[in-house]
C-alpha positions as CSV (number, residue, x, y, z in Angstrom):
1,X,-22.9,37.1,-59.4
2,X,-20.8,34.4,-57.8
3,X,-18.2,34.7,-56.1
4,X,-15.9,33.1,-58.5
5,X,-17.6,35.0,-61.4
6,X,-17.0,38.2,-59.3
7,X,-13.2,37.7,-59.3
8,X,-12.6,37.0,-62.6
9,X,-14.5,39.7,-63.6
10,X,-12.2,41.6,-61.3
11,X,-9.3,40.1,-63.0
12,X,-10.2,40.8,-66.3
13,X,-10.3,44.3,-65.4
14,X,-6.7,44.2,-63.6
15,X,-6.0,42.6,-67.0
16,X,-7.2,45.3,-69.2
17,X,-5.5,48.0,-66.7
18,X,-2.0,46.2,-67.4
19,X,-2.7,46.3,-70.8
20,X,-2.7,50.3,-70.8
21,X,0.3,50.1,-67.8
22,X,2.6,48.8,-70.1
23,X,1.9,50.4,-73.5
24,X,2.3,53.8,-71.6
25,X,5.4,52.4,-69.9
26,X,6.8,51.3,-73.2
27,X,6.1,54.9,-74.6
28,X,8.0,56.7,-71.9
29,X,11.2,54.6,-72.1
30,X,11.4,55.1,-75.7
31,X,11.0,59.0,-74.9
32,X,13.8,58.2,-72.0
33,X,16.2,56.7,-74.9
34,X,15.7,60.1,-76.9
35,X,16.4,61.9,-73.8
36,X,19.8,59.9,-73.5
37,X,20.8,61.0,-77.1
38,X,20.4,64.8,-76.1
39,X,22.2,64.7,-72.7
40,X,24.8,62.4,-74.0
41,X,27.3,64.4,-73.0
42,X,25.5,65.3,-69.5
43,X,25.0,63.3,-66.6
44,X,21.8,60.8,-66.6
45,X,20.8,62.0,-62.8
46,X,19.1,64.8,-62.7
47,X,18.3,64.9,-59.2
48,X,16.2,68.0,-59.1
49,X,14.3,66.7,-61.9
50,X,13.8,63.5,-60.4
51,X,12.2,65.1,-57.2
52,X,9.9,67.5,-59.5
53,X,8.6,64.1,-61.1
54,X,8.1,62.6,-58.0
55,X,6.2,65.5,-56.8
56,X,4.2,66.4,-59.5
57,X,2.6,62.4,-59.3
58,X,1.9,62.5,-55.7
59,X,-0.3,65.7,-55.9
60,X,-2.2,64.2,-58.9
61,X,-2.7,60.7,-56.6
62,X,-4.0,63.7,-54.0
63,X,-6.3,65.2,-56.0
64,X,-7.8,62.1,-56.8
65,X,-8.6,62.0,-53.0
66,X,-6.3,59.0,-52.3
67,X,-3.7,60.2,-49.9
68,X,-3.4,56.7,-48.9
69,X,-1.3,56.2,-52.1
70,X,1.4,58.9,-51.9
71,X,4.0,56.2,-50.8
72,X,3.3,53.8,-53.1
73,X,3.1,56.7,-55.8
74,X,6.4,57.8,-55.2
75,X,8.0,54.3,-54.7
76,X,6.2,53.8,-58.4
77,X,7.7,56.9,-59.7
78,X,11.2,56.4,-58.4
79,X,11.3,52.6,-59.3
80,X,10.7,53.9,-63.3
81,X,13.1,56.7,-63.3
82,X,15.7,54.0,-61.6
83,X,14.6,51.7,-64.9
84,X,14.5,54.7,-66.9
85,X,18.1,55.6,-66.2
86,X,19.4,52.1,-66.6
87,X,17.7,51.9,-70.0
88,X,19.7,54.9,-70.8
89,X,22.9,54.0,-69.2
90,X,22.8,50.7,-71.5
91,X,22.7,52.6,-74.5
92,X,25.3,55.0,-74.0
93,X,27.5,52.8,-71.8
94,X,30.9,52.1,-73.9
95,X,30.9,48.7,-75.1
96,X,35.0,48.4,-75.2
97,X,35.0,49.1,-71.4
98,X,37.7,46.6,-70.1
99,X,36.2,45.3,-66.6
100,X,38.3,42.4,-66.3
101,X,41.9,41.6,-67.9
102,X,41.8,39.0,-70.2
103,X,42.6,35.5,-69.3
104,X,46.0,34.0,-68.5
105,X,45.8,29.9,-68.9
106,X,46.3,28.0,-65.8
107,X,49.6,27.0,-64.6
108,X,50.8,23.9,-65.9
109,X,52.8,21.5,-64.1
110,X,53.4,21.5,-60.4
111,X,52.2,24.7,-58.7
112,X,53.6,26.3,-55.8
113,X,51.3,27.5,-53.4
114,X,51.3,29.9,-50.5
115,X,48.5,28.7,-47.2
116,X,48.3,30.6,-43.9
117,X,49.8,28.7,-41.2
118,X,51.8,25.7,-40.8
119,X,51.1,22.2,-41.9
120,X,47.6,20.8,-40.4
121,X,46.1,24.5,-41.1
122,X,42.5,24.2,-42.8
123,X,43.8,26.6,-45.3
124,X,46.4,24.2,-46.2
125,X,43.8,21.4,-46.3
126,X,41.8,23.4,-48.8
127,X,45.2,24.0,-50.7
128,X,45.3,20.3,-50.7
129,X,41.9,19.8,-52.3
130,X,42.3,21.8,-55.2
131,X,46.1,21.2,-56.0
132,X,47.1,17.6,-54.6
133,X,50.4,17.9,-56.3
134,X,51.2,20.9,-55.5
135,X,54.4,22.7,-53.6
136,X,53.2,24.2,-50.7
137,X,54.5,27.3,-48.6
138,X,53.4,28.1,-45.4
139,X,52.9,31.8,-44.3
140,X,52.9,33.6,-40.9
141,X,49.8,35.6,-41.7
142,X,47.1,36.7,-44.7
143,X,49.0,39.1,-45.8
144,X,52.1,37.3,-46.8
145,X,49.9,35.1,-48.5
146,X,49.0,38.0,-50.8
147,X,52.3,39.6,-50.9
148,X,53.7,36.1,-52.5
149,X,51.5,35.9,-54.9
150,X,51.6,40.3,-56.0
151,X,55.4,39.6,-56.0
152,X,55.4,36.3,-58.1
153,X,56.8,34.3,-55.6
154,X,54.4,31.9,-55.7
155,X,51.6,31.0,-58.5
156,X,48.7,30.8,-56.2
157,X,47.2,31.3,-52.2
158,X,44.4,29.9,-50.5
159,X,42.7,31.5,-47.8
160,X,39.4,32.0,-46.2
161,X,36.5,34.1,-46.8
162,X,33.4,33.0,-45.2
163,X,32.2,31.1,-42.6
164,X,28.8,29.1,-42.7
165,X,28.4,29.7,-39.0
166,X,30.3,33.5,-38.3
167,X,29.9,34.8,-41.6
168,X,32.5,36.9,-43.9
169,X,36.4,37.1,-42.8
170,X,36.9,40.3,-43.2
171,X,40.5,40.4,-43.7
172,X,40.7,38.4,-47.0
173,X,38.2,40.9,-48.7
174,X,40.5,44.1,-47.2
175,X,43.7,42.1,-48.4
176,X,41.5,41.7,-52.1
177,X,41.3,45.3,-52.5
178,X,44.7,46.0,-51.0
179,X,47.3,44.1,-53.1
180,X,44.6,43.8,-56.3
181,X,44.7,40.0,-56.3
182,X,42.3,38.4,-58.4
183,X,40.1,34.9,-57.2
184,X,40.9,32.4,-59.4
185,X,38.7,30.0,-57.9
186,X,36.6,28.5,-54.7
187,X,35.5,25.9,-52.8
188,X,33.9,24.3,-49.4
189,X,35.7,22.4,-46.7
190,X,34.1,20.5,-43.9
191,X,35.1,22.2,-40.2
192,X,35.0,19.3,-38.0
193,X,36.9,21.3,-34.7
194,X,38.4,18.2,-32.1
195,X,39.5,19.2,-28.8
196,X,43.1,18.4,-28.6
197,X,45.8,17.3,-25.8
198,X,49.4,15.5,-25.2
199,X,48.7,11.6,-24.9
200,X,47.6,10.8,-21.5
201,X,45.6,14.3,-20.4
202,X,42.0,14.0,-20.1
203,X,39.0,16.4,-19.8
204,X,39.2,16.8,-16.0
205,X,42.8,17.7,-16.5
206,X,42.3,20.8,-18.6
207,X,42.8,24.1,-17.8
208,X,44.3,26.2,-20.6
209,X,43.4,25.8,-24.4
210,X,44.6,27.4,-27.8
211,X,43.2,28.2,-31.0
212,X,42.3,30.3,-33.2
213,X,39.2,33.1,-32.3
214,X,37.3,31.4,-35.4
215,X,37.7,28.1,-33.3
216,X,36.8,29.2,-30.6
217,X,33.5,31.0,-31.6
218,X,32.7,28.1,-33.9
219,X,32.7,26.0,-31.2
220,X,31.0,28.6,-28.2
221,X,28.8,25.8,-26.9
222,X,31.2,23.4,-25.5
223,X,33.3,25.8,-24.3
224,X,30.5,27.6,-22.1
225,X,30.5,27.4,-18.1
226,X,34.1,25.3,-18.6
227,X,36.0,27.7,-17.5
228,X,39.0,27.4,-19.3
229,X,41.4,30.1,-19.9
230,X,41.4,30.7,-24.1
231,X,44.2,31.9,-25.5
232,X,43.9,32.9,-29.2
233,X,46.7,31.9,-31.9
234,X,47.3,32.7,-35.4
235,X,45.7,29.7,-36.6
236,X,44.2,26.4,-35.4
237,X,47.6,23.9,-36.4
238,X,49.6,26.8,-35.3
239,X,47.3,26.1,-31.5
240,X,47.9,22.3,-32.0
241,X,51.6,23.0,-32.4
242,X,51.6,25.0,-29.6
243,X,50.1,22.8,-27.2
244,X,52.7,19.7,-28.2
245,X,55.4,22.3,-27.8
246,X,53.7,23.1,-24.1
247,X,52.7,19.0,-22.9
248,X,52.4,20.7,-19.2
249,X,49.5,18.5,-18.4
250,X,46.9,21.4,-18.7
251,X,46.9,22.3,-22.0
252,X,44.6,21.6,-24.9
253,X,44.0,22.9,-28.4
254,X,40.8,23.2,-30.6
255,X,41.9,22.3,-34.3
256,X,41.5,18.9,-36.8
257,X,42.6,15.9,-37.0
258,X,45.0,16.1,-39.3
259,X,46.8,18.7,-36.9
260,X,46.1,16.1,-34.1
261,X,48.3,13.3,-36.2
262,X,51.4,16.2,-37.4
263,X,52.0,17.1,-33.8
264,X,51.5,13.6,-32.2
265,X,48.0,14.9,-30.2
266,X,45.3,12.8,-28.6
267,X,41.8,13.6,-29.6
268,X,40.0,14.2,-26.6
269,X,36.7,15.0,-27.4
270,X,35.6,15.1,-31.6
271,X,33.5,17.3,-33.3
272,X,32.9,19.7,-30.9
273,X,31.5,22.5,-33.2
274,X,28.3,24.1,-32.6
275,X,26.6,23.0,-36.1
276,X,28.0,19.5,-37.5
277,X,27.0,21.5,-41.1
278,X,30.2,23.9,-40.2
279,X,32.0,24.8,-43.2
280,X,34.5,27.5,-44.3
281,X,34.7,28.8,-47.9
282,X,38.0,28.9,-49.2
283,X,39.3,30.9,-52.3
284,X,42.3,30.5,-54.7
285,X,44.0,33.8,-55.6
286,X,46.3,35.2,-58.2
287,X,48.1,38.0,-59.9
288,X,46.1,37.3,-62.8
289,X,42.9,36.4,-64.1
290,X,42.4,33.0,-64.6
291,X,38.5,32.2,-66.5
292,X,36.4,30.0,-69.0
293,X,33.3,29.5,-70.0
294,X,32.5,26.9,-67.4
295,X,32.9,29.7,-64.7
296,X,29.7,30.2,-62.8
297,X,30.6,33.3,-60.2
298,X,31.6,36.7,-60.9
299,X,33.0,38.8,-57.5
300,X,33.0,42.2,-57.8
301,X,33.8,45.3,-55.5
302,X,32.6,48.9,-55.6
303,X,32.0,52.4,-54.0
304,X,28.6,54.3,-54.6
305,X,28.0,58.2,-53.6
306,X,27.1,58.7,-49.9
307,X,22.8,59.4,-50.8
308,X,19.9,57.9,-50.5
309,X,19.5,55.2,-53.3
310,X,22.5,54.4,-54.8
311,X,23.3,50.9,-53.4
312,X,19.8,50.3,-54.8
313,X,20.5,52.0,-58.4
314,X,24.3,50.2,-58.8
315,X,21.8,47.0,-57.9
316,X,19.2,47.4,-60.1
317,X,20.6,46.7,-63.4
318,X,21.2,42.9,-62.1
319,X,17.4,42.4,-61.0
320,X,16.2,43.8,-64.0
321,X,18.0,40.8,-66.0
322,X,17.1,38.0,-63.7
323,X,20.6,38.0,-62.0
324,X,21.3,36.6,-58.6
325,X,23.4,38.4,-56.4
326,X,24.6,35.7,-54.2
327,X,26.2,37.6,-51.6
328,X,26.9,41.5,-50.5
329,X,29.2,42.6,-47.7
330,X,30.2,46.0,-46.6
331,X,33.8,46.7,-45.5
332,X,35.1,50.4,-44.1
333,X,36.9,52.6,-46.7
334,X,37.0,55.7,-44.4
335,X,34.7,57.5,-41.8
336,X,31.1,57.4,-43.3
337,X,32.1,55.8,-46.1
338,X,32.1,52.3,-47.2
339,X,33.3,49.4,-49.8
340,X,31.2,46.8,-50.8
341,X,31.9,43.5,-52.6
342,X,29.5,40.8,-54.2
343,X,29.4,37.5,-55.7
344,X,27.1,37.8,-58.9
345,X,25.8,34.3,-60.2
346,X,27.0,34.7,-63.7
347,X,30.0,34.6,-66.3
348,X,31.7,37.6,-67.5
349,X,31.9,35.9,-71.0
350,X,28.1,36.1,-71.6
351,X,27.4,39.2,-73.3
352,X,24.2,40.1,-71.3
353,X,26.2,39.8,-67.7
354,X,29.1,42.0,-68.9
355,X,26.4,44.5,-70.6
356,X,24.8,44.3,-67.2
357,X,28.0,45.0,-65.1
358,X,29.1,47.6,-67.0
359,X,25.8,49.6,-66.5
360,X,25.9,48.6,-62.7
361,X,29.9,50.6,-62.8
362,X,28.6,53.4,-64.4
363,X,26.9,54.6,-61.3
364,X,29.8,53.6,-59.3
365,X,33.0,56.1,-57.5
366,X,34.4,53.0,-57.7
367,X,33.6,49.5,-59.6
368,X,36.4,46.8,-60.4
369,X,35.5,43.0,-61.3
370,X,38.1,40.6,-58.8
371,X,37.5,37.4,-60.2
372,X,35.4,35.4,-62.6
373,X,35.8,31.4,-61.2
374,X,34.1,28.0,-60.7
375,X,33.0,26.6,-57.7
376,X,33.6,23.8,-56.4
377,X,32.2,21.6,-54.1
């Protein structure tokens, strides 16, 4: 026999195999769904249970004389009770569970809108893209953003949550859980950093710049071996401001163009980031939920039990209906414990995500839905 006949004689056995796989796996989540009907009133983990079944199949692989196989057996064995559970979770998960407060329509007319900073911020030039018309407030920090818009005193905030070069800002997601704020919406803005000074300095003259500790890692290789003194600032306009204010012949400030123009600076060197594809994600937030059908992003947050496994089960319902999970990060809560928050490539209004979210919450401490948006490019 050839050794293409040999293969797909191979195959067709592989084939045949499957074919007794999945009638038997079929068979034992129907007997799962019966299970779920008698312990309806009793949790669906049974973790004694579980570790009996696991168990029990790694002796039989044994006694087959294929110790080689006990990891792969119990990985096998766990992976169906995970499906197992989730099968049952889906049947007797509520179906009236409210996971996100319906929508409110978007405010009409002018908007007035909080930004971090003061005028030439990149928050406020991300305010700028998605409300051109709007009214716009600056804030001292991230927090008075939020606290204007849980106290009504504005209709919306901007600020940003990650960075394509230094990742998640960490303080927006805290802030999220903090003051309950919902996103509303998202979008991408160019970084393009410029190294700022008073008409009439130049690079040799240097000695002293300001900007914000984002700038200033964002832009790590031009700054290497210069040996300037960096002195961090609340935001990059706020740097730009500061070094107008200063016009001492020594000092500089990392920040944009637009900040250049506001505070009458010279640009002394452009672009001076460390990838020209630098971009920050910025996200609209409100005291309500604002969402349609053209949404395509779902951000939730959540708390599993401290054991091995359950980031993996609260998880599992989304790969077993083709979901993406575009993002995961972990924040503190307390010692040992932890909060996480993802960005689920789906719309809450399609039956099949919010069947799927709600079995992901019922394995959850903790499980809250912070936004269903569009984003933009």
């Amino acid at each position: 026999m050839g050794t293409k006949d040999e293969l797909m004689a191979l195959r067709q056995r592989i084939d045949g195999i499957d074919e007794k796989l999945i009638a038997l796996f079929a068979e034992r989540m129907a007997v799962s769904l019966q299970v779920a009907e008698v312990k309806r009133d009793m949790p669906i983990q049974d973790a004694a249970r579980e570790r009996e079944v696991v168990e029990r199949a790694m002796a039989l692989v044994a006694g087959r004389g294929e110790n080689g196989l006990r990891g792969e057996t119990a990985l096998l064995m766990r992976t169906i009770m995970a499906l197992s559970r989730e099968r049952q979770r889906s049947r007797v998960t509520q179906n009236d569970a409210m996971l996100l407060p319906p929508a409110r329509q978007p405010v009409r007319g002018r908007a007035v809108c909080a930004f971090q900073g003061v005028p030439g911020a990149w928050s406020e030039q991300a305010l700028m893209k998605f409300f051109p018309d709007a009214e716009r407030k600056a804030a001292e920090f991230f927090q008075d953003v939020f606290l204007a818009v849980k106290e009504k005193w504005v209709d919306y905030g901007v600020v940003p949550i990650e960075n394509s070069q230094t990742g998640a800002i960490g303080e927006t997601y805290d802030l999220l859980r903090k003051y309950d704020c919902f996103i509303v919406g998202r979008t991408w803005l160019d970084i393009r950093h410029c190294l700022l000074a008073p008409p009439g300095m130049g690079l040799l003259d240097v000695r002293q710049v300001f900007s914000h500790p984002e700038g200033f890692r964002q832009c790590g290789r031009f700054l290497r071996g210069r040996g300037w003194d960096l002195t961090a600032c609340r935001n990059t306009a706020v740097a730009a401001e500061t070094a107008a204010k200063t016009n001492d012949g020594r000092t500089a400030a990392i920040g944009s163009r637009r900040a250049a123009e506001l505070n009458g600076l010279a640009i002394l060197v452009p672009d001076i980031m460390d990838s020209a594809g630098n971009r920050t994600s910025f996200v609209v937030i409100a005291n309500e939920a604002e969402y349609d059908e053209t949404c395509n992003l779902t951000s939730i947050t959540f708390s599993t039990e401290h054991r091995a496994g359950a980031l993996c089960e609260t998880l599992m319902p989304f790969m077993t209906q083709g979901i993406n999970l575009a993002r995961i990060e972990s924040r503190p809560a307390s010692p040992g414990k932890y909060r996480f928050f993802a960005e689920i490539e789906v719309n809450i209004l399609d039956p099949v995500a919010l069947q799927t979210l709600r079995q992901a919450a019922a394995v959850c401490e903790y499980f809250q839905v912070i936004g269903c948006y569009q984003v933009r490019d």
